[in-house]
Structure formats: C-alpha cells, structure tokens
CHARMM internal coordinates of N, CA and C (Angstrom, degrees):
IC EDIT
DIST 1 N 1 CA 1.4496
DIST 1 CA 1 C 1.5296
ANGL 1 N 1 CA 1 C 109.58
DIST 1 C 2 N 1.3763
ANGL 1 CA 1 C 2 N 119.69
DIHE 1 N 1 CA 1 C 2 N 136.63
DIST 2 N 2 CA 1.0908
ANGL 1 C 2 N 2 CA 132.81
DIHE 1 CA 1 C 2 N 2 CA -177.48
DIST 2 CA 2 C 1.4422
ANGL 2 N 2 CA 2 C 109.78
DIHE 1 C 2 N 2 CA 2 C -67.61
DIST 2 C 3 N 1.3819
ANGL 2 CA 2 C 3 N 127.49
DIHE 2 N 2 CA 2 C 3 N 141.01
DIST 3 N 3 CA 2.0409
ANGL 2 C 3 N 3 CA 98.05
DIHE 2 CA 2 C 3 N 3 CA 167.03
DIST 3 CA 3 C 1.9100
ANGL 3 N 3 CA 3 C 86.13
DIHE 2 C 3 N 3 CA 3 C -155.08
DIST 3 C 4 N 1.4536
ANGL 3 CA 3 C 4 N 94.83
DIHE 3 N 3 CA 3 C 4 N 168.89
DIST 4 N 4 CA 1.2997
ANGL 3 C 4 N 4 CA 115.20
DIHE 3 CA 3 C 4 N 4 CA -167.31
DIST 4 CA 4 C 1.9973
ANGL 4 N 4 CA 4 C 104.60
DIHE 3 C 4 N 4 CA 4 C -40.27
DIST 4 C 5 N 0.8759
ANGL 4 CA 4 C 5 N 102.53
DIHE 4 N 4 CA 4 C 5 N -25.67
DIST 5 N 5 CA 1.7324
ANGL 4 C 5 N 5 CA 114.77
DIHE 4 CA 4 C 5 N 5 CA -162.21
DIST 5 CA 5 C 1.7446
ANGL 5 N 5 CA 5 C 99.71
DIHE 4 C 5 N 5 CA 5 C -76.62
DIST 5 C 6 N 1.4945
ANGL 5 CA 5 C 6 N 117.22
DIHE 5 N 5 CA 5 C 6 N -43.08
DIST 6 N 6 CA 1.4641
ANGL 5 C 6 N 6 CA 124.02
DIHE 5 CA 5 C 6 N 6 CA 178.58
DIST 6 CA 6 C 1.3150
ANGL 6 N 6 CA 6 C 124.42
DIHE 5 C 6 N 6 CA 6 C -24.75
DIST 6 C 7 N 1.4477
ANGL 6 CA 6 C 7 N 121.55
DIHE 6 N 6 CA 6 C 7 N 113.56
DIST 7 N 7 CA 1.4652
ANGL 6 C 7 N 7 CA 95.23
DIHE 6 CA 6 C 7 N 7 CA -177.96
DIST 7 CA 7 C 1.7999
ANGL 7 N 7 CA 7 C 100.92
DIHE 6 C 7 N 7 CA 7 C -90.77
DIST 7 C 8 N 2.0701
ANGL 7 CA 7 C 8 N 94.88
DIHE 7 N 7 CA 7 C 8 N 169.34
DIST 8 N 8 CA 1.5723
ANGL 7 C 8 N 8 CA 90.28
DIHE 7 CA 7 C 8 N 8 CA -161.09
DIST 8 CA 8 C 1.6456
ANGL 8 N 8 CA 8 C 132.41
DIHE 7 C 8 N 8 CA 8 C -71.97
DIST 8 C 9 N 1.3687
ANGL 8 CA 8 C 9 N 100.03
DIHE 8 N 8 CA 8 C 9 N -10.18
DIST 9 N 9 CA 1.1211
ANGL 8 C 9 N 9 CA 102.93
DIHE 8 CA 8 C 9 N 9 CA 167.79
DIST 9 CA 9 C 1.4330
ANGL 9 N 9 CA 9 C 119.55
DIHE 8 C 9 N 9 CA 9 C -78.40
DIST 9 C 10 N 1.4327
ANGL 9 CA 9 C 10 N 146.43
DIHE 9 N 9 CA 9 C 10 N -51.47
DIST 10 N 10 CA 0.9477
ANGL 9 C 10 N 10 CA 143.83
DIHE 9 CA 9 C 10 N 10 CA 166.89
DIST 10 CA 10 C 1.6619
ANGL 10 N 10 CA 10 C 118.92
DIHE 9 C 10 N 10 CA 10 C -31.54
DIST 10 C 11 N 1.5612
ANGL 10 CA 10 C 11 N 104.40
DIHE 10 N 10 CA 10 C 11 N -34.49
DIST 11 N 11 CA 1.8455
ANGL 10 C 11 N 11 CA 113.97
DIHE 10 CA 10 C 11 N 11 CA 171.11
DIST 11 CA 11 C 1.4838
ANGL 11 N 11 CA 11 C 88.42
DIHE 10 C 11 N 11 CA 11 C -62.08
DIST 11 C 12 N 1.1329
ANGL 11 CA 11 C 12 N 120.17
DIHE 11 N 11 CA 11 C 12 N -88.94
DIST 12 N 12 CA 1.3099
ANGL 11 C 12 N 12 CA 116.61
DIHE 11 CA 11 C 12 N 12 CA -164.71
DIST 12 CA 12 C 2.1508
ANGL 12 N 12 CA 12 C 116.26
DIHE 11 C 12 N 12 CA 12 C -22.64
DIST 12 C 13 N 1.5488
ANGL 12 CA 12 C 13 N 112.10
DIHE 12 N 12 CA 12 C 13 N -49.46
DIST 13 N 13 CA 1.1495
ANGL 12 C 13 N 13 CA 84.67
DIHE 12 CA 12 C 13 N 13 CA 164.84
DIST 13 CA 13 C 1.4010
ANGL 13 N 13 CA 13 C 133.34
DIHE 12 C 13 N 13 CA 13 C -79.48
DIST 13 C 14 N 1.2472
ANGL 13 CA 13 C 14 N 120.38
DIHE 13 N 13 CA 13 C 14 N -33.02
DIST 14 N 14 CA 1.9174
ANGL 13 C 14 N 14 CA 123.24
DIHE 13 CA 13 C 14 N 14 CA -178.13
DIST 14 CA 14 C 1.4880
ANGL 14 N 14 CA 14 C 100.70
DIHE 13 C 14 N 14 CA 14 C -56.09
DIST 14 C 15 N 1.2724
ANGL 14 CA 14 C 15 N 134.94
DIHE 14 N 14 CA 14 C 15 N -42.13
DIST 15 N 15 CA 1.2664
ANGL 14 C 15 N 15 CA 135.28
DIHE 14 CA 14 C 15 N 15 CA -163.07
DIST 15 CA 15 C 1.5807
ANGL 15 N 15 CA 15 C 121.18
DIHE 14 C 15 N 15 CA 15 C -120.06
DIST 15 C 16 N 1.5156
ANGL 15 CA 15 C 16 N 110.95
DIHE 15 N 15 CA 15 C 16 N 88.85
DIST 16 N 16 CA 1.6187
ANGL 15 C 16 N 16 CA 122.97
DIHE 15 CA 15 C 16 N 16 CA -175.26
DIST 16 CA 16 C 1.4186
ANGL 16 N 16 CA 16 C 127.17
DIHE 15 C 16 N 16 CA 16 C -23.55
DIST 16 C 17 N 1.4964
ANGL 16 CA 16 C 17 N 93.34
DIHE 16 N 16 CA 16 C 17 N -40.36
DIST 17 N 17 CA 1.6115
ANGL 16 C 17 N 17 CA 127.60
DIHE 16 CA 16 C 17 N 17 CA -165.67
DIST 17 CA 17 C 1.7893
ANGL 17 N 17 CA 17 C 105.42
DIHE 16 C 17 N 17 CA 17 C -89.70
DIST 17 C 18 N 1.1170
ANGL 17 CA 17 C 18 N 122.29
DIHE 17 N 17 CA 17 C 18 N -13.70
DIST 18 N 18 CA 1.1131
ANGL 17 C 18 N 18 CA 143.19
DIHE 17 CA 17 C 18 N 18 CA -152.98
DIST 18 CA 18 C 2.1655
ANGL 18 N 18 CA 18 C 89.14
DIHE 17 C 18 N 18 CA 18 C -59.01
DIST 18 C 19 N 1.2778
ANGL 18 CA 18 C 19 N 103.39
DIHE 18 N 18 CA 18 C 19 N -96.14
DIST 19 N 19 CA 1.1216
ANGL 18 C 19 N 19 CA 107.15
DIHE 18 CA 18 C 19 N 19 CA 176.64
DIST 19 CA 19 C 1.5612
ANGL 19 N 19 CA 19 C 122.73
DIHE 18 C 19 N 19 CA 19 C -14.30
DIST 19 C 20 N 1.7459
ANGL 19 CA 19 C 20 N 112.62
DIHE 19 N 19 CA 19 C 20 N -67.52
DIST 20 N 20 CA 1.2556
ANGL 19 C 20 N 20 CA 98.68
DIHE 19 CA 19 C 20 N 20 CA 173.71
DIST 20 CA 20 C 1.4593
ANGL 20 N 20 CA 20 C 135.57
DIHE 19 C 20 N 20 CA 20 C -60.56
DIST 20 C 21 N 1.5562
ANGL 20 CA 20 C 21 N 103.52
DIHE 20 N 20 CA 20 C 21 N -35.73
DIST 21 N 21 CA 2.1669
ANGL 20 C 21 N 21 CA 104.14
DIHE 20 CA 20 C 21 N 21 CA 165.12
DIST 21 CA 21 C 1.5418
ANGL 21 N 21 CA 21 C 109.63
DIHE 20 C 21 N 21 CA 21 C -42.04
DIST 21 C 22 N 1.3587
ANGL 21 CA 21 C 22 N 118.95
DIHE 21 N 21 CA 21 C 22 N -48.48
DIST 22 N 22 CA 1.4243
ANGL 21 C 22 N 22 CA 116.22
DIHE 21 CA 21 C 22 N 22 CA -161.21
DIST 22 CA 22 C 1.2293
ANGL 22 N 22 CA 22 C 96.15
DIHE 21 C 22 N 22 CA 22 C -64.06
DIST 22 C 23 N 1.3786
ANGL 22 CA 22 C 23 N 128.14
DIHE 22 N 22 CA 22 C 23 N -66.36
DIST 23 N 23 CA 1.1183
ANGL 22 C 23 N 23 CA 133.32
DIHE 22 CA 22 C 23 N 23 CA -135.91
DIST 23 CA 23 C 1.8236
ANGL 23 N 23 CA 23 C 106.87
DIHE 22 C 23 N 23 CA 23 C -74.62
DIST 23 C 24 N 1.5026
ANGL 23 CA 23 C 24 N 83.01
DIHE 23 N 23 CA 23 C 24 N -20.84
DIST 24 N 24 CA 1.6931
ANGL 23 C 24 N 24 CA 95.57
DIHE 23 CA 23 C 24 N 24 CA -177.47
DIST 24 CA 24 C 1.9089
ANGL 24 N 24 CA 24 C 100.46
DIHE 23 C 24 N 24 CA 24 C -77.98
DIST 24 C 25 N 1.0187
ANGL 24 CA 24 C 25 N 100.10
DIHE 24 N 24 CA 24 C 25 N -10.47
DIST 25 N 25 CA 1.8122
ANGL 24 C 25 N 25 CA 98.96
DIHE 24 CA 24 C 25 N 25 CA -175.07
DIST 25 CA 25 C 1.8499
ANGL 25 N 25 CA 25 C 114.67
DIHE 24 C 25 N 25 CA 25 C -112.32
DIST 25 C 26 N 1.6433
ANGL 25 CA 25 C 26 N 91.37
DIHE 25 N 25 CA 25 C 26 N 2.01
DIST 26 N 26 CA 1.6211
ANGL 25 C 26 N 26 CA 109.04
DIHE 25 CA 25 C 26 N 26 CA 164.96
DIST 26 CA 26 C 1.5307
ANGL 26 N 26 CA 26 C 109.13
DIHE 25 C 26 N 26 CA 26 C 97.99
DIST 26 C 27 N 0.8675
ANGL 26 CA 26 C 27 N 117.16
DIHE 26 N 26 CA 26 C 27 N 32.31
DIST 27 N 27 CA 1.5849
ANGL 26 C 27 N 27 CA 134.49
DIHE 26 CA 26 C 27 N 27 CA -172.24
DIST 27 CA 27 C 1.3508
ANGL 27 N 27 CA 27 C 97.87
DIHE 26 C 27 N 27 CA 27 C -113.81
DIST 27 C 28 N 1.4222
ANGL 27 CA 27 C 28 N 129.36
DIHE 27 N 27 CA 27 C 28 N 68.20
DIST 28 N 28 CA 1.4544
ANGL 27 C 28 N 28 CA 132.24
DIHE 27 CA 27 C 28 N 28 CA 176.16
DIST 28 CA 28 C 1.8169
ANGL 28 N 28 CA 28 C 118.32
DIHE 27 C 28 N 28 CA 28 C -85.89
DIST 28 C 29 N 1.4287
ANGL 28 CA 28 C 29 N 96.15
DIHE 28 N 28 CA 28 C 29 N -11.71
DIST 29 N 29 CA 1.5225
ANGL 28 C 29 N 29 CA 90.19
DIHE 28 CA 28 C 29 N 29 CA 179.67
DIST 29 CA 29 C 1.4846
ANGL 29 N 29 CA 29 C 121.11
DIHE 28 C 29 N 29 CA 29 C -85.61
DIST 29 C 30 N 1.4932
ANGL 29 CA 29 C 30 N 132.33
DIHE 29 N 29 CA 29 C 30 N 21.27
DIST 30 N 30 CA 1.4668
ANGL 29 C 30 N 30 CA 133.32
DIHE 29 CA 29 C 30 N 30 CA 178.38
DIST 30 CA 30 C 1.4981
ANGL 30 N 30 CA 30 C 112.19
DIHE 29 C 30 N 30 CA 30 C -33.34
DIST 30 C 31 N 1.3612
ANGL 30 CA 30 C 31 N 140.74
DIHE 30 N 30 CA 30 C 31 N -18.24
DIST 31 N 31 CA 1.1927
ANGL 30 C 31 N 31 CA 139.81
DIHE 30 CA 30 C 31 N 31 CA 172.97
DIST 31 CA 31 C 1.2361
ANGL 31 N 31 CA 31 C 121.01
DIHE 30 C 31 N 31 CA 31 C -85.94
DIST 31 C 32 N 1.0286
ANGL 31 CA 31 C 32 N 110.67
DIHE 31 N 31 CA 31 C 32 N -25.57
DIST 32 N 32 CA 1.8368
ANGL 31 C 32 N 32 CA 126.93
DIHE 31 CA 31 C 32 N 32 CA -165.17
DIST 32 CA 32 C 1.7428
ANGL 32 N 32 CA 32 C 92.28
DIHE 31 C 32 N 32 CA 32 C -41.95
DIST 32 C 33 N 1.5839
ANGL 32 CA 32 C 33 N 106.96
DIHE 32 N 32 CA 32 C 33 N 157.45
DIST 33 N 33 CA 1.5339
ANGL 32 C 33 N 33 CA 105.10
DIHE 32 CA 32 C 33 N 33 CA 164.43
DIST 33 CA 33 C 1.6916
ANGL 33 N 33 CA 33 C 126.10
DIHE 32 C 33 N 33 CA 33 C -58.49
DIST 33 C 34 N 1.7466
ANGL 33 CA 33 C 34 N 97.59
DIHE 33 N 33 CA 33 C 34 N -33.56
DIST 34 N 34 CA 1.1234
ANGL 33 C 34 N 34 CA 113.33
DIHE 33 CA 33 C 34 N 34 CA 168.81
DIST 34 CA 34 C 1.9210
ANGL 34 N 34 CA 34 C 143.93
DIHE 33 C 34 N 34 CA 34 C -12.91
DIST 34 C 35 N 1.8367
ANGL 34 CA 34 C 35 N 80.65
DIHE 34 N 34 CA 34 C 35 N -68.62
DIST 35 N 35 CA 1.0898
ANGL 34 C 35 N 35 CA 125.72
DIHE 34 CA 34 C 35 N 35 CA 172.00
DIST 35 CA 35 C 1.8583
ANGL 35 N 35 CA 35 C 123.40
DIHE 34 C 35 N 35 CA 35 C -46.93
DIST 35 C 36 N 1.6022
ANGL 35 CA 35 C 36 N 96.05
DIHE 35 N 35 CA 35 C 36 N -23.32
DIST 36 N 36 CA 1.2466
ANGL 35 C 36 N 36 CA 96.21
DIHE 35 CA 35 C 36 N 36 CA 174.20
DIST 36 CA 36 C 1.6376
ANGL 36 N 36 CA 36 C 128.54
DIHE 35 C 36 N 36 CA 36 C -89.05
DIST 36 C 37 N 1.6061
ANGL 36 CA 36 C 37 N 112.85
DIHE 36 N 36 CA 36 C 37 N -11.14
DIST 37 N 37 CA 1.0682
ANGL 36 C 37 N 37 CA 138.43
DIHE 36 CA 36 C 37 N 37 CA 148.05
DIST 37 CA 37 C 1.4124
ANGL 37 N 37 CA 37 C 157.58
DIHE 36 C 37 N 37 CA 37 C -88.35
DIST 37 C 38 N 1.8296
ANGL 37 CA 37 C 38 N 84.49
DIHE 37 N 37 CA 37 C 38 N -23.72
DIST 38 N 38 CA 1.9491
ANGL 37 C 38 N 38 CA 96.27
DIHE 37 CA 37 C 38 N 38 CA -172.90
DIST 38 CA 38 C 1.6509
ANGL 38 N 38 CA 38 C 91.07
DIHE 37 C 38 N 38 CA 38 C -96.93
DIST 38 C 39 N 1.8031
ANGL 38 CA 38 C 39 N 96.14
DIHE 38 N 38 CA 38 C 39 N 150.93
DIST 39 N 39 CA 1.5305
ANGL 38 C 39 N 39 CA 120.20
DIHE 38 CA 38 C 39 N 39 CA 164.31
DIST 39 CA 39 C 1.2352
ANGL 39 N 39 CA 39 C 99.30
DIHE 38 C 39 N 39 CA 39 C -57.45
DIST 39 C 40 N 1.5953
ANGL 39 CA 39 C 40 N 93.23
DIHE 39 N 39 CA 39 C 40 N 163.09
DIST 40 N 40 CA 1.6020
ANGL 39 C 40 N 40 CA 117.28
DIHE 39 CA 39 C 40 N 40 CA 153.39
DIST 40 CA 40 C 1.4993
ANGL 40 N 40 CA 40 C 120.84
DIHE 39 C 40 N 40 CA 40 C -49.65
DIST 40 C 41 N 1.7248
ANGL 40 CA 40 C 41 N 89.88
DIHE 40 N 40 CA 40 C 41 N -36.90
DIST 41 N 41 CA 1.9991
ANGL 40 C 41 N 41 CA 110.77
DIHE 40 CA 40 C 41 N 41 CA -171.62
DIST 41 CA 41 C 1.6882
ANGL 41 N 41 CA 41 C 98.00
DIHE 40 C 41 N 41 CA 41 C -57.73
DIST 41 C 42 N 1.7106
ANGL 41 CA 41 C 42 N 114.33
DIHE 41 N 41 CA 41 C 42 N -64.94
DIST 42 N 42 CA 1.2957
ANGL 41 C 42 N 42 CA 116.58
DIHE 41 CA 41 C 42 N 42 CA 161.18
DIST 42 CA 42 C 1.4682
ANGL 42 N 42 CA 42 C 130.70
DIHE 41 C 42 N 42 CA 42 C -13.65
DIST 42 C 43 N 1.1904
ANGL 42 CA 42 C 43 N 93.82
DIHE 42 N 42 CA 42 C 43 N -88.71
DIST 43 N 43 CA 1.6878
ANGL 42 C 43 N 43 CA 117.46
DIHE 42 CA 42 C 43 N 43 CA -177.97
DIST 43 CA 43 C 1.3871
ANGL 43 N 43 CA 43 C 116.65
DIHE 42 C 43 N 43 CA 43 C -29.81
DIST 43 C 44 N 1.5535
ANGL 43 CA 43 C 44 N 97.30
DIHE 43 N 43 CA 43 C 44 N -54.02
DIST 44 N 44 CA 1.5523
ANGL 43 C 44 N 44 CA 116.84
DIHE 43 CA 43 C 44 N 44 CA -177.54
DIST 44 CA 44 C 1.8851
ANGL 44 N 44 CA 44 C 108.05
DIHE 43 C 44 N 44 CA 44 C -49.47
DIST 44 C 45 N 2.2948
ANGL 44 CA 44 C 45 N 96.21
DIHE 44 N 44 CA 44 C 45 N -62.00
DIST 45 N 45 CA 1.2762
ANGL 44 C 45 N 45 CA 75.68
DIHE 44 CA 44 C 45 N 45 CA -158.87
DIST 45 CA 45 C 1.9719
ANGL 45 N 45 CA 45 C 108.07
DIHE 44 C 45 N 45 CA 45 C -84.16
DIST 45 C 46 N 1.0130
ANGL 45 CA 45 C 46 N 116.53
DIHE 45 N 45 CA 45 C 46 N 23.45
DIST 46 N 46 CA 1.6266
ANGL 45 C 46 N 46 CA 131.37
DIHE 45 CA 45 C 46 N 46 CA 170.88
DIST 46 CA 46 C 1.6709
ANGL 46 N 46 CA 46 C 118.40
DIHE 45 C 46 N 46 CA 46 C -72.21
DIST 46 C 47 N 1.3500
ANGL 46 CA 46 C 47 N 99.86
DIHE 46 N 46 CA 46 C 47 N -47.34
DIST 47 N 47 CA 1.3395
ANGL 46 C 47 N 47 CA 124.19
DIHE 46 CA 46 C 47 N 47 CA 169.30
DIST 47 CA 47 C 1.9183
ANGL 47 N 47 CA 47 C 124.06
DIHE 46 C 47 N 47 CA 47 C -75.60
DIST 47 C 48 N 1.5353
ANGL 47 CA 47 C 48 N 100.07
DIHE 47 N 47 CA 47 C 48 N -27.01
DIST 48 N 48 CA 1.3748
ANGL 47 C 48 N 48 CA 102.66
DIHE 47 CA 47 C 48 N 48 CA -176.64
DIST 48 CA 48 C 1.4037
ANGL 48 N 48 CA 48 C 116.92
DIHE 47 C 48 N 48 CA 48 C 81.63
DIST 48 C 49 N 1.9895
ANGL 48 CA 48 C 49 N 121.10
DIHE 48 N 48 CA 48 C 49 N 20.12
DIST 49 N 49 CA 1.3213
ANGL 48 C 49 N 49 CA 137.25
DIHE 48 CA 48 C 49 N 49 CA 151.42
DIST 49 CA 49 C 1.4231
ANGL 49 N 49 CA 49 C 138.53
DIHE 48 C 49 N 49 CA 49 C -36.73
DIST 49 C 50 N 0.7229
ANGL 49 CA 49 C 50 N 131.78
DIHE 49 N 49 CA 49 C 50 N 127.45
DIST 50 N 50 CA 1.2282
ANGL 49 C 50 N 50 CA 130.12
DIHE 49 CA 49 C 50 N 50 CA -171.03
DIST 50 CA 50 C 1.6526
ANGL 50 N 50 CA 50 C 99.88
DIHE 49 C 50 N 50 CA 50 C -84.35
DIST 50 C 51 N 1.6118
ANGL 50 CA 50 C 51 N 139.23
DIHE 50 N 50 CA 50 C 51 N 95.15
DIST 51 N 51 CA 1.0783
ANGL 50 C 51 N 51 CA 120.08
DIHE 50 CA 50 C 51 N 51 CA -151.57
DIST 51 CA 51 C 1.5632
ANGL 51 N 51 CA 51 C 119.27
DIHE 50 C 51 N 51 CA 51 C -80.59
DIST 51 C 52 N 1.4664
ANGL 51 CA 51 C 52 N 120.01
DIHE 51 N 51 CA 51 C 52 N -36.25
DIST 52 N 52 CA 1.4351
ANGL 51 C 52 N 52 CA 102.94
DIHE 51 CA 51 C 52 N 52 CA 146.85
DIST 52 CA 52 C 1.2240
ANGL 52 N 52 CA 52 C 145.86
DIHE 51 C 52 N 52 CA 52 C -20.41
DIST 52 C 53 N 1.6018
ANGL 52 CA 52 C 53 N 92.73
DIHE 52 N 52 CA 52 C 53 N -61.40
DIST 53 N 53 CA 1.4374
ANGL 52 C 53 N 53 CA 97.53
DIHE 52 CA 52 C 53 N 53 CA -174.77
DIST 53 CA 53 C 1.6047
ANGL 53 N 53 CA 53 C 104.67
DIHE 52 C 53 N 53 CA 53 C -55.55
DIST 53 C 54 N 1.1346
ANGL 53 CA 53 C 54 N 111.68
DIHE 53 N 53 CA 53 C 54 N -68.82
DIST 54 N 54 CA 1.5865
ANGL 53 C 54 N 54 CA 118.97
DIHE 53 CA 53 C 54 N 54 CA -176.95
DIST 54 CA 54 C 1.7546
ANGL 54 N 54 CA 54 C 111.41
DIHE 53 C 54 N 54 CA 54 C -29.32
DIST 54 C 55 N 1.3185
ANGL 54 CA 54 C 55 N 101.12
DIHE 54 N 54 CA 54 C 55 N -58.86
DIST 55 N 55 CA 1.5812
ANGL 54 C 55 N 55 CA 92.82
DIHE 54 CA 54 C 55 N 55 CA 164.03
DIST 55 CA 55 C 1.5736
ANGL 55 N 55 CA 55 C 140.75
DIHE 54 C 55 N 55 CA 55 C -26.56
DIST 55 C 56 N 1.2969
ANGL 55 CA 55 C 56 N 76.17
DIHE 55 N 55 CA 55 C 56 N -50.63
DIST 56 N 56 CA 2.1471
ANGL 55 C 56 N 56 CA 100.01
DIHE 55 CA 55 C 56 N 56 CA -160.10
DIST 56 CA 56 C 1.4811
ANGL 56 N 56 CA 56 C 72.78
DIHE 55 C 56 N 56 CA 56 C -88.23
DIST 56 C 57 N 0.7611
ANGL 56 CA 56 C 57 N 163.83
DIHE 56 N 56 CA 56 C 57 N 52.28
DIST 57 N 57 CA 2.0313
ANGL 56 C 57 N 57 CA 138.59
DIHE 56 CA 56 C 57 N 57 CA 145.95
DIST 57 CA 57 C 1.7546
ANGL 57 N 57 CA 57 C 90.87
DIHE 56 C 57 N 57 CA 57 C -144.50
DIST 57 C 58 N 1.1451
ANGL 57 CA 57 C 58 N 129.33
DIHE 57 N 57 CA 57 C 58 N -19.09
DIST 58 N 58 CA 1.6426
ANGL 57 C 58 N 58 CA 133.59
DIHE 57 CA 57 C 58 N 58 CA -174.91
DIST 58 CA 58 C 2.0245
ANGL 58 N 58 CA 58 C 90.95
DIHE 57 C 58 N 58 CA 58 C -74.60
DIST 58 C 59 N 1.6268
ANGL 58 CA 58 C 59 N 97.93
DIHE 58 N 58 CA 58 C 59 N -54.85
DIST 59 N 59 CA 1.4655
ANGL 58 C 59 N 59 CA 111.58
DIHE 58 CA 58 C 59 N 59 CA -164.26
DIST 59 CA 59 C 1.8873
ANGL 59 N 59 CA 59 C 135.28
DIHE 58 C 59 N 59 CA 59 C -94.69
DIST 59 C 60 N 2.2198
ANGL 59 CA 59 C 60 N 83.25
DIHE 59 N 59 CA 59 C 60 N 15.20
DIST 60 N 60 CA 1.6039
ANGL 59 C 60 N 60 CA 103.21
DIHE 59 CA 59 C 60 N 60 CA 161.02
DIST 60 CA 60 C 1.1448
ANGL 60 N 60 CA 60 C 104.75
DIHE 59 C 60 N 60 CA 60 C -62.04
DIST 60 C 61 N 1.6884
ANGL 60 CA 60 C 61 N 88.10
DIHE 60 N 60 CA 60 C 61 N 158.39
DIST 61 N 61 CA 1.7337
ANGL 60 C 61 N 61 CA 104.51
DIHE 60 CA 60 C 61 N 61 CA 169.48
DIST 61 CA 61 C 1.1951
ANGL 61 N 61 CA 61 C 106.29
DIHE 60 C 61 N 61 CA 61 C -90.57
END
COOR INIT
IC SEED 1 N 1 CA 1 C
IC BUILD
C-alpha cells in the first residue's frame, strides 16, 4: 500500500499505473533527481495535490 510517507520513486515501482495517475493529476516531473527522495506528502504539497486524493487513485484496485 502506497501511503503519504512513500517516496516517489518507489510508487513508480509498486504501482505500474503509477506514472500515468500522476502525470494525469499534473505531476510531470517523475524523473526529476528529486523524486528519488521526496514523499508523496512532499510532492503533493510542491505540486499543489490534493494528497488524499492522490492516494485513493495510486491505491485502487
């Protein structure tokens, strides 16, 4: 399970789909160096995410 603490690269591997949700919710930088360190919690509030939301669509079945 994905949770606010995840850092973003690790989403990217547990979750196939991962890349396209983000990117579909404006989260285009998945490559950044960043990415290999910052949370979801981060990302979210960097981006201006709604971090729930991002959760609940990362952690469909």
């Amino acid at each position: 399970m994905i949770t606010k603490d995840t850092i973003m690269a690790d989403i990217l591997k547990l979750n196939p789909n991962a890349a396209q949700i983000l990117m579909h919710l404006g989260m285009g930088c998945l490559g950044c160096p960043s990415s290999q360190m910052e949370s979801l919690e981060d990302a979210c509030e960097i981006h201006g995410l709604d971090l729930e939301e991002v959760l609940a669509k990362l952690n469909e079945k």
